[in-house]
C-alpha positions in Angstrom: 95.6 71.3 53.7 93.3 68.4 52.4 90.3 69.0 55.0 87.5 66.3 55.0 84.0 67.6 56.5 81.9 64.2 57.5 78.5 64.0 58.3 77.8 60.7 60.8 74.8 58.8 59.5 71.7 59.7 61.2 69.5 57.0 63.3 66.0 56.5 62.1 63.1 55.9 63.9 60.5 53.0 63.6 58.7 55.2 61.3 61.4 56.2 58.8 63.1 54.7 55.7 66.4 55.7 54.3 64.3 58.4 52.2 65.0 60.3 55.2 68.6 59.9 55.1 68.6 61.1 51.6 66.0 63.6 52.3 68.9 66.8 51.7 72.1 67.4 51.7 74.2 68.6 55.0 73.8 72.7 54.4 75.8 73.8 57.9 78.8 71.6 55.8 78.1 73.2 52.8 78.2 76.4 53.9 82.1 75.9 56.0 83.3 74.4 53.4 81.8 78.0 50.8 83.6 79.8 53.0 87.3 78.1 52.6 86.9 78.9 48.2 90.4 77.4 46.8 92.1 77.9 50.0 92.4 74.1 50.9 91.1 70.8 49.3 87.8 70.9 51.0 86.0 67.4 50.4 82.2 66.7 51.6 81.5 63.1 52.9 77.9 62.2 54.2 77.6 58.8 55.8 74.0 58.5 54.9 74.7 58.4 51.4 78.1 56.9 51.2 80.8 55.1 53.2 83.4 56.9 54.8 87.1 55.9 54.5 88.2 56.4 57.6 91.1 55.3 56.7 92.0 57.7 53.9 94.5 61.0 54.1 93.1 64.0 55.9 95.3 67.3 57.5 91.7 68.2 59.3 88.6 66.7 60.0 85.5 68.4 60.7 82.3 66.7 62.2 78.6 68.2 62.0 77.2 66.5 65.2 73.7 66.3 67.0 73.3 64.6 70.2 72.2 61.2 69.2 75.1 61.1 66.8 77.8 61.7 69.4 78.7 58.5 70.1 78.8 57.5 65.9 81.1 61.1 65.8 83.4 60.3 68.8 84.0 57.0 67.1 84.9 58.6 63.6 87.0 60.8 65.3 89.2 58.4 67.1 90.3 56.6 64.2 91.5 59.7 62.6 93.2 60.9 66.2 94.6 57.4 66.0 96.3 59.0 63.4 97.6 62.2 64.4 95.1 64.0 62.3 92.9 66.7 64.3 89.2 66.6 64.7 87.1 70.0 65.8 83.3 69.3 66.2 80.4 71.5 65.9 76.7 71.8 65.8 74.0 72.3 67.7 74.9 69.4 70.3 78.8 70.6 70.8 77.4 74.3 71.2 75.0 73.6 73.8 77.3 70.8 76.1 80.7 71.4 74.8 81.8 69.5 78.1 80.2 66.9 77.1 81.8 66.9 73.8 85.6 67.9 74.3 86.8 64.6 75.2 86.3 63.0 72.0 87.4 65.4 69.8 90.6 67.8 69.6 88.5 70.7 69.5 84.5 72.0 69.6 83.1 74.7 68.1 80.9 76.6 70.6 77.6 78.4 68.5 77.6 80.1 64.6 80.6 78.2 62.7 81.0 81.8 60.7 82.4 83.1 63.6 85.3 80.8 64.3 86.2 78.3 61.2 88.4 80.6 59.4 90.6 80.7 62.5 90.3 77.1 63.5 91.3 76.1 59.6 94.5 78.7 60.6 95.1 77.4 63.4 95.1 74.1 62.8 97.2 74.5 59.2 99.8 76.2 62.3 99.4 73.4 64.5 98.5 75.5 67.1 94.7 74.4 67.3 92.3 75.6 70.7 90.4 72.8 72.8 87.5 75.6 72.5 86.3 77.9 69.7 83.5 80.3 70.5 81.1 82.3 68.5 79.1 85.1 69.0 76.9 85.7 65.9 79.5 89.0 64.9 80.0 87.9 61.1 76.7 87.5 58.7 75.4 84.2 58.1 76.9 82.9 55.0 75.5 81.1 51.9 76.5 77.3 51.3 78.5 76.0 48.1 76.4 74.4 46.3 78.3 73.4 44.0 80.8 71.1 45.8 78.2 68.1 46.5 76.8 65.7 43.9 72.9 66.1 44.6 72.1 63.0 42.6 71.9 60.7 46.0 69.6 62.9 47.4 65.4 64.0 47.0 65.3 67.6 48.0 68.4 70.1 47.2 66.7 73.4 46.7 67.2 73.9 50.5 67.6 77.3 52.2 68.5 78.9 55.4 67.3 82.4 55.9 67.8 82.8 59.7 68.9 80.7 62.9 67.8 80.5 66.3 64.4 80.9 67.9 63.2 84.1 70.4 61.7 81.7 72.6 63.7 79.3 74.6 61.4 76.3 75.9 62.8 74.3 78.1 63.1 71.0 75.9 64.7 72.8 73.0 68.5 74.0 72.9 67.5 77.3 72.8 66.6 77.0 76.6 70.9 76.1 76.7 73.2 78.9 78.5 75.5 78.3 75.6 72.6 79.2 73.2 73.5 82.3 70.7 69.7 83.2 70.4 68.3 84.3 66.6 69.6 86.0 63.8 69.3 86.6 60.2 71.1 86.9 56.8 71.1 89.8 54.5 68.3 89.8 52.2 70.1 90.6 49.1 72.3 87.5 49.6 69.1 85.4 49.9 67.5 86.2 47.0 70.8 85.8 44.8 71.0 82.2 46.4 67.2 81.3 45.5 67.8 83.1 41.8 70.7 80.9 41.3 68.4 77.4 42.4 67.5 74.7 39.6 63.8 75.2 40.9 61.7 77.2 41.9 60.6 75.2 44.5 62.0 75.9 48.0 62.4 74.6 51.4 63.2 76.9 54.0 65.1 75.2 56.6 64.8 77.8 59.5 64.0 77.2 63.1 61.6 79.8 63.3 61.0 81.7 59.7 58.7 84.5 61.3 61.2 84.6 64.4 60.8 88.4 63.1 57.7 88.9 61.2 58.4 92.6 59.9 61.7 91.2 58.2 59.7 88.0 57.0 57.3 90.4 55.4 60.2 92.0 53.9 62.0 88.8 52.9 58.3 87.8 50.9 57.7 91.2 49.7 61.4 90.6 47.4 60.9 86.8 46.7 57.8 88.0 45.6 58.5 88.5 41.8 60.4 85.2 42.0 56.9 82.9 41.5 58.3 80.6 44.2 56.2 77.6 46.0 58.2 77.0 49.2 57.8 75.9 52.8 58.9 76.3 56.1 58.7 76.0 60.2 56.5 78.4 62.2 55.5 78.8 65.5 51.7 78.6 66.3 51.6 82.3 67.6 51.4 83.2 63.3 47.8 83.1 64.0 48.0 86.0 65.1 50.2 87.3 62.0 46.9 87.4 59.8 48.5 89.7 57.5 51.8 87.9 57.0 49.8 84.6 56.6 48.5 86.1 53.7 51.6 87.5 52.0 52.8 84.0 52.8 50.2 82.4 50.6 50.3 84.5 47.8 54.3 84.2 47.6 53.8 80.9 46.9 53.7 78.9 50.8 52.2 75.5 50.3 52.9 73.9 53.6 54.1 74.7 57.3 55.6 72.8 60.0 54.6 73.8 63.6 55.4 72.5 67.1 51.9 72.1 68.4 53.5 69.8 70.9 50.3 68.8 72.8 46.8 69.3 73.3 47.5 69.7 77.2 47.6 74.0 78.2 49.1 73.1 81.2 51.8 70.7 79.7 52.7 74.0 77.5 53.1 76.2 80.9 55.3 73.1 82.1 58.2 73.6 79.6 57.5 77.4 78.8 55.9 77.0 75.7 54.0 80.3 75.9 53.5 81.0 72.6 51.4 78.1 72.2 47.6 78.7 72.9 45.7 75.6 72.8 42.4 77.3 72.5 43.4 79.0 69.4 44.6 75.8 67.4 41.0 75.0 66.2 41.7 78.9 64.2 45.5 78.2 63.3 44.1 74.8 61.6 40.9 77.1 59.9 43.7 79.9 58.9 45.9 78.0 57.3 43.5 75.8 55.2 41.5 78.9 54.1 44.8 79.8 52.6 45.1 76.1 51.3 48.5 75.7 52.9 49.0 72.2 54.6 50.1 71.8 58.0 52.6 69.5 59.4 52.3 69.5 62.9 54.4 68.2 65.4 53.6 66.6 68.9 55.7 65.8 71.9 54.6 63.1 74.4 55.6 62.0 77.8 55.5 66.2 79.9 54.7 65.3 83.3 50.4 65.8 82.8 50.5 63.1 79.7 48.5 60.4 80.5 47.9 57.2 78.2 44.6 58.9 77.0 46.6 61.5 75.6 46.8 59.3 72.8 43.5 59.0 71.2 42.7 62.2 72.3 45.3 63.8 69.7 44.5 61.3 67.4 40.9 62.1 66.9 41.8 65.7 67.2 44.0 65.4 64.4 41.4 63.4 62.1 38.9 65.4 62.9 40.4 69.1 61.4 42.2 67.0 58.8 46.0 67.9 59.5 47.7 66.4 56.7 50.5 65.4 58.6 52.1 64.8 61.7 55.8 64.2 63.0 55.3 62.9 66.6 58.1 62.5 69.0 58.6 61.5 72.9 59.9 64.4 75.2 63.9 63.9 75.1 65.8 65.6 77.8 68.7 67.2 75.3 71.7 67.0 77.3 72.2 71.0 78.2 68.9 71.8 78.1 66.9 73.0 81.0 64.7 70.2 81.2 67.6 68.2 81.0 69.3 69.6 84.1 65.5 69.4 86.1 64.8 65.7 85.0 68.6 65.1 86.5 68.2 67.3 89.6 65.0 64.7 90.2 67.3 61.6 89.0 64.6 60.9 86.2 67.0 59.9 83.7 67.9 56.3 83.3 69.3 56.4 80.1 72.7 57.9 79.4 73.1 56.0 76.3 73.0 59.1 73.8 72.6 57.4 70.7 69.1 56.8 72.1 68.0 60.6 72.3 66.2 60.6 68.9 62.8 61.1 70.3 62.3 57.6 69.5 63.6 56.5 72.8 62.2 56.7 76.4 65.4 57.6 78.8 64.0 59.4 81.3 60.8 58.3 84.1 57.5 59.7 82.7 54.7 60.4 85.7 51.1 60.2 84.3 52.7 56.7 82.5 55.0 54.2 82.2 58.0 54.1 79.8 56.1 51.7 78.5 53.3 53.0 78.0 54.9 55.6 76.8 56.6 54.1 73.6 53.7 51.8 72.9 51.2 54.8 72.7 53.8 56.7 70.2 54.3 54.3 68.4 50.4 53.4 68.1 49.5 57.1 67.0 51.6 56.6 63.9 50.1 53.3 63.0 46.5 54.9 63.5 47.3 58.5 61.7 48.9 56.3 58.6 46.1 54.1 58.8 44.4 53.6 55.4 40.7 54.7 57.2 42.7 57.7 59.0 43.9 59.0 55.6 40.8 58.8 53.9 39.3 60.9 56.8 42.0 63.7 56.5 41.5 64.0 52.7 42.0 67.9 52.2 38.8 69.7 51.5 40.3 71.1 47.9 41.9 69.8 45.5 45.0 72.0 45.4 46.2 70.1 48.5 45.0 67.1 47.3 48.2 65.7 45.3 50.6 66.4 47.5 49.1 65.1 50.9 48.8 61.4 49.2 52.7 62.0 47.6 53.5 62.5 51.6 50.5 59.9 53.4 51.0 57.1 50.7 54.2 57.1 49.4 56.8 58.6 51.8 55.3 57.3 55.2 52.2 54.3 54.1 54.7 52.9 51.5 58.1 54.6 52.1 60.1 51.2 51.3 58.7 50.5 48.1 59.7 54.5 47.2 62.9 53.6 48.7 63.9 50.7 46.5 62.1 52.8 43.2 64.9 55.5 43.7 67.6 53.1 44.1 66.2 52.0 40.5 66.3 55.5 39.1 68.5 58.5 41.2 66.8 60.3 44.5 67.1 63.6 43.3 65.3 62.9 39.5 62.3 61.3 42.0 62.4 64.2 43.9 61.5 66.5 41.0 58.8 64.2 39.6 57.1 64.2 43.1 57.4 68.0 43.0 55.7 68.5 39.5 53.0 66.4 40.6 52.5 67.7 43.8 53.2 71.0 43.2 52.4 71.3 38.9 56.1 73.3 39.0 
């Protein structure tokens, strides 16, 4: 069978350029399409890097789709139907509201893609193909081809997943979804054959929580140790407490972590059941991580039902004065499937069914302590100010290790992403990538 696995083009924010589009490669694609070998003619499309011809021969289509690219993915999906050729879904969104999902495509894959793909290729190559596949987490998370995608288009390739899922299950992520599978992990001899095998030795780890299980992250470090890695990765804020795993982090090589802070508000956290997030201890996560000179990225959520328009400032000079060195910000999005999603419905808060508009860029739902617009103005303020040429003089990193790569990030990706756009359309994403990396990271 010729089977064609498409990536819809993702939206971007106010805030973004098409460096994020090209920011990696689609790994969950990758990894289906390791697992077929020379079975069937396997073909890898990404619509942020290429247009798709949705008009070209296919025996099977597969779609990778999150929620505010269901409506781009039901669209792709009826022209091939049109056709007679079948279209199975998955992803995060079709695992946690495949009812949502199954009327645009022929079939949706419900949780880990290892579980069920082998039997959807079969039975679709029979045409015999179910409305619903769903997995379990029973077969070990796999490692992606690398070698079926041209990583020329694209800045970052050296991408890997060691785990998925999250032990905690807040109620504005998936993980708070009936449907959710919950976390696991891969073996760690097939990691560290996958990182041996990289071009670099400079990593991202793409998890959703990479000290989900601290006793296997210690592990994990304790055999990428002798590998002289520099990587990074998500967290959650309760690895201030994981003093000793902070510091095998750092001298593996971690030069940066992303963490949901979320917001400054403790009672906001209680709200969605954020409970490993201590405000009163972020002041000593900031301290901890910088001692260890590893940059934070830290990510804030507006809009929970205590926000009020002085939230704004209040973060802002928050995050000035302890010099993060950078911030993703976002405004609360009620995923469909989610449990704040079915509350805010249950109160008929949501005024916005438009799905293409749940990027976290978009009020659709009633705030309380504001109004939408309020709402959306102040986000979109805080990113002005933080970007601000004063505000990143004022979060300079104390030493210089961190020095290089927090103006790479502040100046050229987010003050003056456009004019790094058009200088990789001049040369090739991926040999930008690795000239940012040797600067930033002398590797």
């Amino acid at each position: 069978m010729r089977i064609r696995l498409i990536q819809p083009a993702m939206h971007l924010r106010p805030m973004d350029t098409d460096l994020k589009r090209r920011m990696s490669p689609p790994l969950g694609l990758m990894t289906l399409a390791g697992m077929i070998n020379d079975a069937h003619d396997v073909t890898i499309e990404n619509e942020n890097v290429e247009p798709l011809d949705l008009d070209g021969p296919a025996d099977l289509v597969g779609l990778s789709v999150t929620v505010d690219l269901l409506p781009r993915a039901a669209q792709i999906a009826a022209r091939f139907r049109a056709r007679g050729i079948p279209v199975v879904a998955g992803g995060v969104h079709p695992t946690c509201d495949p009812d949502g999902c199954e009327p645009h495509f022929d079939a949706v894959c419900v949780g880990p893609a290892e579980d069920t793909w082998l039997q959807i290729v079969e039975d679709a190559e029979r045409g015999r193909l179910q409305s619903r596949y769903i997995g379990t987490s029973t077969s070990a998370m796999r490692a992606p081809a690398n070698t079926v995608l041209d990583p020329t288009p694209y800045l970052y390739t050296s991408i890997v997943s060691t785990s998925r899922g999250c032990p905690f299950s807040c109620d504005f992520c998936y993980n708070s979804a009936p449907t959710a599978v919950g976390y696991r992990h891969r073996e760690i001899d097939d990691i560290v054959s996958e990182i041996r095998a990289l071009p670099t030795r400079h990593v991202m780890f793409v998890d959703d929580n990479f000290v989900a299980d601290p006793r296997w992250t210690q592990e994990l470090l304790r055999r990428l140790a002798p590998l002289d890695l520099r990587w990074n990765a998500a967290v959650t804020a309760n690895v201030t407490s994981m003093v000793g795993l902070l510091d095998h982090m750092r001298e593996t090589g971690c030069e940066s972590l992303f963490i949901g802070l979320e917001t400054l508000s403790s009672s906001s956290l209680r709200g969605v059941r954020k409970r490993q997030n201590r405000v009163e201890r972020y002041d000593d996560l900031v301290e901890a991580l910088h001692d260890r000179q590893i940059m934070l990225d830290a990510s804030f959520v507006f809009g929970f039902d205590g926000d009020e328009p002085e939230i704004f400032p209040r973060t802002l000079d928050w995050i000035v004065t302890r010099r993060v060195e950078t911030v993703t910000s976002h405004i609360l999005t009620p995923y469909p499937g989610t449990a704040l999603h079915a509350r805010m419905a249950e109160q008929g808060r949501i005024f916005d069914q438009d799905l293409s508009h749940y990027d976290t860029a978009h009020v659709v739902y009633s705030p309380i302590g504001m109004t939408a617009d309020e709402l959306r103005d102040g986000y979109l303020w805080l990113y002005d100010q933080i970007y601000s040429w004063p505000n990143i003089a004022r979060r300079l990193p104390g030493d210089t290790r961190r020095l290089r790569p927090y103006l790479l990030f502040n100046i050229l990706y987010r003050k003056y992403g456009r004019a790094t756009e058009r200088l990789c359309r001049m040369a090739t994403y991926e040999r930008i990538g690795r000239l940012a990396r040797r600067l930033a990271y002398r590797v």
